[in-house]
N, C-alpha and C positions, 0 to 999 in steps of 0.2 A: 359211332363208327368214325374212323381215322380216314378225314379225304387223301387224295391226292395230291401233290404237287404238279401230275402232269395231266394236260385233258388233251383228248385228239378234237379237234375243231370241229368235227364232224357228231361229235356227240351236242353240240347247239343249235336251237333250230334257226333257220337262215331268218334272219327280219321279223325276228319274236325276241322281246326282253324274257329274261329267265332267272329267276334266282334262287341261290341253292344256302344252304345249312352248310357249314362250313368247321372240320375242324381237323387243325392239323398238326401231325409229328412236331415237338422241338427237338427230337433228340437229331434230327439230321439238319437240322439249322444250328451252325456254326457264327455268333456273333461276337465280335471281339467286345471285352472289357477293358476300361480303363487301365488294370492292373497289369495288362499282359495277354492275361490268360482269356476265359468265354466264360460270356455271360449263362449263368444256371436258373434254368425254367422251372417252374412251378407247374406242370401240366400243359397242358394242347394248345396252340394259338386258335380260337373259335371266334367264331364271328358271320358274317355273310359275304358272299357275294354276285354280286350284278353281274350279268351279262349280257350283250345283245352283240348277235355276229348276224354281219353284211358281209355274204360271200365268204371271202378269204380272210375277213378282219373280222376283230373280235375285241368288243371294245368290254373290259373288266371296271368296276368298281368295287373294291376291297374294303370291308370294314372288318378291323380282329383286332383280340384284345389277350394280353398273356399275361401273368405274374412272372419277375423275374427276380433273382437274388446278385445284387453287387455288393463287395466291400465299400464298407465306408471310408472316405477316404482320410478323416479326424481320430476315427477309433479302430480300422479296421476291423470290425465286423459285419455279418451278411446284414443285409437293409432290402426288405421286401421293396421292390421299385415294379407299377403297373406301367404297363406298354400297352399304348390302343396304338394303331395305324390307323388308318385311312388314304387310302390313293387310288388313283386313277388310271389305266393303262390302255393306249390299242396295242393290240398283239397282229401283227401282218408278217408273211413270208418271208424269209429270208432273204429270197432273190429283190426284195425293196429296199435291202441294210445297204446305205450308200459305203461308200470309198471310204470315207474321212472319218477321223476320232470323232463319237459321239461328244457334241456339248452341251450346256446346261438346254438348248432349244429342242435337244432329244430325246429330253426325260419322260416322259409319258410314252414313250414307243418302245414294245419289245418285238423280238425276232422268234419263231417258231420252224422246224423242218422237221419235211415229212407230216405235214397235218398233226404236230405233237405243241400243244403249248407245255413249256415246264417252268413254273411261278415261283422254284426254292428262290432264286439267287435276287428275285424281286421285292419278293416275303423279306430273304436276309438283310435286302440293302434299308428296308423301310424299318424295320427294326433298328439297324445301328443306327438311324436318323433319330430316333426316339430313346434312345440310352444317357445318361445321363456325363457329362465330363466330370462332373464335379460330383459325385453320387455321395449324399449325407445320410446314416442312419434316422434323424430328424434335425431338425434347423438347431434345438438346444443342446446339440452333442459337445462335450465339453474335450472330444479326442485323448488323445493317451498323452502323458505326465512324458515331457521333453527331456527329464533327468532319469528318472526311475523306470520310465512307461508303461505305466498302471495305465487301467483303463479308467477315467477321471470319471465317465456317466456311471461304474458301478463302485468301486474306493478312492475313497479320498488320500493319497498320501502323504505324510511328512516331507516334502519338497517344501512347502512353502507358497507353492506356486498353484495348487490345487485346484483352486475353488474358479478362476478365469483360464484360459485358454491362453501360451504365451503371446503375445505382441513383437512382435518386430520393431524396430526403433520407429520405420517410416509410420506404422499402424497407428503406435502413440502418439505422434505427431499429427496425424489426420483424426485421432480420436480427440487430442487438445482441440485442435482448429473445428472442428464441428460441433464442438461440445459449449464454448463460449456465449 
């Protein structure tokens, strides 16, 4: 069964930890990729989560884990990349969101109204923390042929250049000096 993204506060009991089986939609989590476009799921984010709500606050502990699909960025092509989260959140009223731009000292606090917590845009941010900048099919990708651009991990082609991945003047130059 597909959880929710939103709980009403009132479904936790006051001053008891509780924790629930967790698994949720990726098709309405929106995470950007490197390439532009968004990152493609493999199935549910599942996982657990903690909770223990004092009163009005509602302190979450998130563990979830998803398969995701990025281009690689050597060969372009899709490269299974897992995504685990883990984080930690109190959820309190909105009438507590101060004035001022949240900064990095207000990362662990969400807002809720009307007794509603909704965890999408929390879910999403903790995932784009976990996606990769640099995503490789695997570390020995030999990426696509600079003249021709074959894909070099599946033919080899008559470039000449095939069999290494091209170098940049400076690469050569840090490859001499380390190599001595």
């Amino acid at each position: 069964m597909t959880s929710t993204f939103e709980w009403l506060i009132g479904a936790f009991p006051d001053k008891e930890t509780k924790e629930f089986q967790v698994k949720w939609s990726t098709a309405e989590i929106q995470v950007a990729a490197f390439e532009g476009g968004e990152l493609q799921f493999n199935g549910q984010l599942e996982g657990t989560m903690r909770v223990f709500r004092n009163h009005e606050e509602a302190h979450m502990r998130v563990k979830a884990a998803v398969e995701a699909l990025q281009l690689c960025v050597r060969c372009l092509e899709l490269a299974p990349l897992q995504l685990e989260i883990a984080f930690d959140i109190l959820y309190r009223p909105s009438r507590f969101k101060p004035n001022y731009w949240e900064d990095e000292s207000d990362i662990g606090l969400g807002y809720y109204d009307n007794g509603m917590i909704n965890m999408q845009d929390d879910l999403r941010r903790h995932l784009q923390l976990e996606t990769s900048l640099w995503p490789v099919c695997q570390e020995s990708c030999k990426g696509l042929c600079p003249e021709c651009g074959v894909n070099r991990n599946e033919t080899l082609c008559g470039c000449g250049n095939s069999a290494q991945p091209s170098k940049t003047a400076i690469g050569a130059q840090l490859e001499q000096l380390f190599n001595r």
